[in-house]
C-alpha positions in Angstrom: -2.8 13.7 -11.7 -0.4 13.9 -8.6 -0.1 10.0 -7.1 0.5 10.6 -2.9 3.4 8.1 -3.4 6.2 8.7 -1.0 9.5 7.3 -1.5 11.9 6.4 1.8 15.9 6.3 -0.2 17.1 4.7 3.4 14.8 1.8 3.2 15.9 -1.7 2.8 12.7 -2.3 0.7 13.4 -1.9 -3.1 12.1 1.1 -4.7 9.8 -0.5 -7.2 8.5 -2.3 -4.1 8.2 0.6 -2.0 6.0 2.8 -5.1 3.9 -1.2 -6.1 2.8 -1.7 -2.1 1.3 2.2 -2.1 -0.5 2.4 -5.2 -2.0 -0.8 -4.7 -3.2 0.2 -0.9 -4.3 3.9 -3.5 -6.4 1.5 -5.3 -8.3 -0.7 -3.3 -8.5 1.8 -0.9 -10.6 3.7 -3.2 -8.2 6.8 -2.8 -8.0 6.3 -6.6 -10.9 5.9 -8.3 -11.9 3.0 -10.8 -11.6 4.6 -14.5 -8.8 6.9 -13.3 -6.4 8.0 -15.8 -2.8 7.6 -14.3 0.3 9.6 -15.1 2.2 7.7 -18.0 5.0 5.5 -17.2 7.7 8.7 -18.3 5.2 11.1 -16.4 5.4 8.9 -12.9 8.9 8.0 -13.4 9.6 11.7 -13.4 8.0 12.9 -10.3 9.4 10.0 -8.6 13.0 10.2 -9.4 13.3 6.7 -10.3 13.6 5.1 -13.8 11.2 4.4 -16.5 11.9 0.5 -16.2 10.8 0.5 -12.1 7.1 2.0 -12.9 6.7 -0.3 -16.3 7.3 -3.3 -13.7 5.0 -2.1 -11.1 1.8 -0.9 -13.7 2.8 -4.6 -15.4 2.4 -6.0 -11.8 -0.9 -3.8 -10.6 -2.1 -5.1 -14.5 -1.7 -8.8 -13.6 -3.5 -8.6 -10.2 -6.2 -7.2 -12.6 -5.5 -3.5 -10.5 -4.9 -1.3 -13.9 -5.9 -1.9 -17.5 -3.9 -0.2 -20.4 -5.4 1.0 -23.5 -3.3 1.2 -26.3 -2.7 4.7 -27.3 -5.2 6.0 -24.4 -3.2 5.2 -21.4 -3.5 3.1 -18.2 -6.4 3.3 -15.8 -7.5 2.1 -12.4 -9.8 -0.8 -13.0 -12.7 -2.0 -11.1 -11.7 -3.4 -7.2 -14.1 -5.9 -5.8 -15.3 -5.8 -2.2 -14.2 -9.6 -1.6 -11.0 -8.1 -2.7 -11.0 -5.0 -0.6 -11.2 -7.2 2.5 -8.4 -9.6 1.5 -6.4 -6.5 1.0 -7.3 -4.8 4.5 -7.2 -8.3 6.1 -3.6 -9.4 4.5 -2.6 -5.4 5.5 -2.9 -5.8 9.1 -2.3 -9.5 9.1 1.5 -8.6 7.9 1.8 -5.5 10.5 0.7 -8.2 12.9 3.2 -10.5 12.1 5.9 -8.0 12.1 5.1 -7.0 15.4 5.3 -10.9 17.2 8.7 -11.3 15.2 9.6 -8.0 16.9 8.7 -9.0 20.6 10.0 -12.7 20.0 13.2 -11.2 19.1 13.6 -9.2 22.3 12.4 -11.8 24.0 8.9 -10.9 25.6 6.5 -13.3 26.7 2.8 -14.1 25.2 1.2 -12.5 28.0 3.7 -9.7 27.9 2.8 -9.2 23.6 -0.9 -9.6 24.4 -0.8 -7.1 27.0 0.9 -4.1 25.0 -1.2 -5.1 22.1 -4.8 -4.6 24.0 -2.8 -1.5 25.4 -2.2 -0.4 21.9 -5.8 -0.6 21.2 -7.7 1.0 23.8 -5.4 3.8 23.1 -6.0 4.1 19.1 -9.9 3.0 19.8 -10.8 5.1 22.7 -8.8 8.5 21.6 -11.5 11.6 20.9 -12.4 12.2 17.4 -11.1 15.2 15.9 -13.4 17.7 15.3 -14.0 19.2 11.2 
């Protein structure tokens, strides 16, 4: 299986960070199924160019948050994701975008008003665009 994990070298953000934040939001997404068999920790390591050590960290991680499940001798799968959690994830997501955002217009020193109003701008935009047609 080919993981849609894409890897940005110039980034301040440490790899292992950069390839546990996407197949997390792959997960509870439901881009990857629960009971999916992922690529082993060589296999992933491999098409990512990184080491064997940075993906045994991040399925060790996704394991702990209950995210993946290891069999011995079988492999590691996608476990089951729970709405509640689902909603935390999208929620946390956007809440972290969000926050990004404000420290960006604080920093070049806009105003409330002046944040608000590109924000709503922002909005109508993404809400009101036309669907694309399939």
């Amino acid at each position: 299986m080919r993981i849609p994990i894409q890897i940005n070298e110039h980034s301040p953000e440490p790899l292992y960070h950069q390839i546990e934040t996407q197949l997390r939001s792959l997960i509870i997404s439901g881009q990857i199924q629960e009971g999916t068999l992922l690529p082993s920790i060589r296999e992933l390591a491999n098409s990512l160019n990184c080491s064997v050590i940075t993906i045994r960290r991040v399925y060790q991680d996704l394991e702990n948050e209950g995210l993946l499940r290891t069999r011995q001798g079988t492999g590691t799968f996608v476990a089951g994701v729970g709405e509640q959690m689902r909603e935390k994830f999208k929620r946390d997501t956007v809440v972290e975008a969000l926050t990004t955002a404000v420290e960006t217009g604080l920093s070049l020193h806009l105003s409330e008003d002046e944040l608000k109003t590109i924000f709503m701008e922002i909005v109508q935009q993404k809400y009101n665009q036309p669907k694309e047609r399939k």
